[in-house]
N, C-alpha and C positions, 0 to 999 in steps of 0.2 A: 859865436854862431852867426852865421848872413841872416839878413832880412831873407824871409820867405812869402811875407803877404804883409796887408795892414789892415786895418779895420778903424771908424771908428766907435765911438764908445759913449754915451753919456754918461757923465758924471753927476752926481747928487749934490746938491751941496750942504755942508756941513754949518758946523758953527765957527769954524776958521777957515775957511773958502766957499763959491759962490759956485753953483750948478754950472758946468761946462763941456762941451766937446772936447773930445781927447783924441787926437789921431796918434793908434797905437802901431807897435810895430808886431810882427810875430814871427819867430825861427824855432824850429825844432829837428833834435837829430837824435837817432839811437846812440847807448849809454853802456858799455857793458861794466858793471859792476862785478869783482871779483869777489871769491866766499872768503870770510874771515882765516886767516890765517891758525887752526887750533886742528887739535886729532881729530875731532870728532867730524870737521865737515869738510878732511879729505875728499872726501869724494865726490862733494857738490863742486856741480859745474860753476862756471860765470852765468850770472843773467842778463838777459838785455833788455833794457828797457827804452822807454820814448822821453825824452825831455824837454818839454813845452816853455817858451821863456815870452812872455808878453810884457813891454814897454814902453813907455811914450820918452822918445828919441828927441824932441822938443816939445818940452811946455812951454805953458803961455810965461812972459815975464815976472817972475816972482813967486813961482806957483811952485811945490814942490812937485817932482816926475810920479806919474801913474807906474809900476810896476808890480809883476806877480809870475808865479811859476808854476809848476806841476812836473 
């Protein structure tokens, strides 16, 4: 999926990394999902849904990447 926007992000820090700025990236595109192949849901349609995908495209050195979905 393209870059569609970015944002950034603070990050918390934990006990194996140090609070940080995250410049994230963000793309989303509709999904259609088909119905399970059985008798019974002949007749459902496909659905379509939205698929949100946020990442960090470069972290800092050493750090592992921010990422998450919906």
């Amino acid at each position: 999926m393209p870059i569609r926007s970015s944002m950034w992000l603070e990050l918390k820090s934990s006990q194996k990394h140090p609070a940080r700025k995250a410049l994230l990236a963000v793309s989303w595109q509709p999904v259609r999902l088909l119905p399970p192949r059985t008798r019974e849901a002949n007749q459902w349609r496909p659905l379509v849904i939205w698929v949100i995908r946020v990442w960090e495209p470069d972290p800092q050195k050493g750090l592992k990447p921010w990422t998450g979905s919906c």
